[in-house]
C-alpha positions, 0 to 999 in steps of 0.5 A: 511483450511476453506476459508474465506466467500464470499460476493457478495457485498464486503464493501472492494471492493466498498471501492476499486472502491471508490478509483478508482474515487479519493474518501477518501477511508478506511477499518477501521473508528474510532470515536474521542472524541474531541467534546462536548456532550457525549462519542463516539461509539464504533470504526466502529459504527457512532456517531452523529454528535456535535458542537466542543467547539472552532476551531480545530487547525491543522498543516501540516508538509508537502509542500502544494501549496494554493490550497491544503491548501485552499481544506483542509480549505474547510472542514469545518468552524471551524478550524484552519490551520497552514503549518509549515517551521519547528519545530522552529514553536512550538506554533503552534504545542503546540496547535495543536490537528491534524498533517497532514504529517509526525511527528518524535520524536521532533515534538511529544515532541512539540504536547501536545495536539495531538489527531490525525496524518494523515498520507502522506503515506500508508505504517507505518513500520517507525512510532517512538516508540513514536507515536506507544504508544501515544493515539493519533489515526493515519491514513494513505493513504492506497488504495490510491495509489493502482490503480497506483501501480497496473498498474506497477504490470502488468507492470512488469509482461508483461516486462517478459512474453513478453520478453520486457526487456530481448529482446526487449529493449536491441535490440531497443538500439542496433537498431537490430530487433532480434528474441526471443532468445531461453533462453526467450520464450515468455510466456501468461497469459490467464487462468494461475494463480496468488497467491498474499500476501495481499488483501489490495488496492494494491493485490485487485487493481491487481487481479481485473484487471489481473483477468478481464482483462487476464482471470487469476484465483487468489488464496490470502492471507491476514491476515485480515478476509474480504469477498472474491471477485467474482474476487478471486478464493479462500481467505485464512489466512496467514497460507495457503502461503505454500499450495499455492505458487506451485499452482500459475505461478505467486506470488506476495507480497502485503502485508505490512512490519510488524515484521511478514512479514519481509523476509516471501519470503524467500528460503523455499518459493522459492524452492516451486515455479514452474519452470516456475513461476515469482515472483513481490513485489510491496510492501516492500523491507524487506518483501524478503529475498533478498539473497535468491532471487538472489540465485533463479533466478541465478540458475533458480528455476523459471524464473523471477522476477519484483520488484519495491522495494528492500534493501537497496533503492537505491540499490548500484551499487554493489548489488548482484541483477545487475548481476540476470538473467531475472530481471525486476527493477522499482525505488520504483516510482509505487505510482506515477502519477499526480493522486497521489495528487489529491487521497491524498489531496480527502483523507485528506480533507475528513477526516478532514471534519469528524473529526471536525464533530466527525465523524468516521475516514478513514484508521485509523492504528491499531498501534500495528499490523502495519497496 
């Protein structure tokens, strides 16, 4: 299989750094033709700037404190901003050409002159049959939220390696100070692997600094064609996950929730693992097929897993996955830091900027593939 182009300036990977420093970032742009003047480029082409013929009318569906508000009407002097306490609000939504937030199947019925939702999360795999076949354009917080979420990848996967949660802590509530037992041996992640499943923000965040920071090589995955990174050994399409699952001591999903990466972690790929392999999501419980998994770790195909999301969230006190051995859970919380809303807000502003200047919009969701 013909790994995919390497690029020593990777547009992705400048995007990346961008959001590193709290800066809108995307991967896609799209123009919009609410403006006078002539039809837009094509999508991911710039188009001149125009002269919108009145105020752009824009809704929030989310809290926002006055300082949020006030950055977002910084954008730009001709619009019009409303922070709506409900859907009773409907003239407003009846005018309304922009949502910021989220939107359900009521408000949408409301919005009769919708051209564009901005997303309050990065992941779309909830968006209503109704926005999905509506024209209007959709954008979300993809790669903002990444570099956090990174960091409880890593996280999860020292909490392992290092024996932290199967020793160290349990010993420190106990107030012993106990040796590794001989079940966990601690283990190192200099020049070991990594197969991650999704090159989006999240999968080039963690490689990033696993590589650069540990020494790991890194093989991927993505169903994007996109340059490879210098930090990425190989970069391969969807197809290669079999080739390289009992290549990697560590396998990670990014990759996000869509009909055809539902339960892709699954016992095929599993049995695959090396003994002495982990496996970490970060990204949607419904990409694994959670029984498998429990049967895994259970009886020990590899040894151990981190996961920051499961099914169903919360996970009930029943959950099979409680009684796993050498497993490491985090709340679904990795996309939270105070940084968070000042990456979000950045985002949103600047993209309200474009759009009341018929610029190209960040992030904007190809609603038919999900993401």
């Amino acid at each position: 299989m013909t790994p995919m182009a390497e690029d020593p300036i990777s547009r992705r990977g400048f995007l990346a750094t961008l959001a590193t420093t709290g800066a809108a970032v995307a991967a896609q742009e799209t123009p919009l033709a609410r403006l006078s003047g002539p039809p837009v480029a094509p999508a991911g082409q710039p188009s001149e700037p125009r002269i919108p013929a009145q105020p752009v009318k824009i809704v929030c569906t989310e809290a926002l404190t006055p300082a949020e508000a006030e950055q977002i009407r910084s954008a730009s002097k001709n619009l019009e901003l409303h922070v709506l306490a409900g859907a009773k609000e409907s003239k407003h939504l009846a005018e309304a050409e922009v949502i910021l937030g989220s939107v359900g199947t009521s408000t949408l019925r409301l919005a009769k002159n919708l051209k564009w939702v901005q997303g309050w999360g990065a992941g779309v795999e909830h968006m209503p049959k109704e926005l999905v076949e509506h024209p209007c354009v959709v954008t979300n917080q993809q790669r903002i939220f990444a570099p956090v979420i990174a960091e409880t990848a890593i996280g999860l996967l020292l909490s392992l390696t290092r024996g932290l949660a199967q020793v160290s802590i349990p010993a420190f509530r106990e107030r012993k100070y106990a040796a590794v037992a001989d079940d966990f041996p601690l283990d190192d992640l200099y020049g070991k692997t990594i197969g991650i499943v999704g090159m989006g923000g999240i999968g080039s965040e963690t490689a990033r600094r696993l590589h650069h920071g540990f020494g790991m090589r890194v093989l991927a995955t993505d169903a994007k064609p996109m340059p490879k990174p210098d930090f990425v050994a190989e970069l391969h399409d969807p197809a290669w996950l079999m080739e390289m699952v009992p290549q990697v001591d560590v396998l990670m999903s990014a990759a996000p929730l869509t009909k055809e990466t539902r339960g892709m972690f699954n016992e095929q790929v599993f049995n695959r693992m090396k003994p002495t392999a982990y496996f970490l999501n970060v990204s949607r419980g419904g990409l694994v097929d959670q029984e498998a998994l429990v049967k895994a770790l259970k009886e020990k195909r590899f040894r151990g897993a981190g996961l920051d999301v499961v099914t169903p969230e919360p996970l009930p006190p029943d959950s099979t996955l409680w009684s796993c051995p050498n497993l490491v859970l985090t709340p679904h919380n990795s996309g939270h830091a105070p940084i968070r809303q000042v990456r979000l807000m950045t985002l949103v502003t600047e993209n309200v900027r474009r759009y009341c200047q018929g610029l190209p919009l960040l992030n904007v969701v190809d609603k038919a593939k999900g993401y």
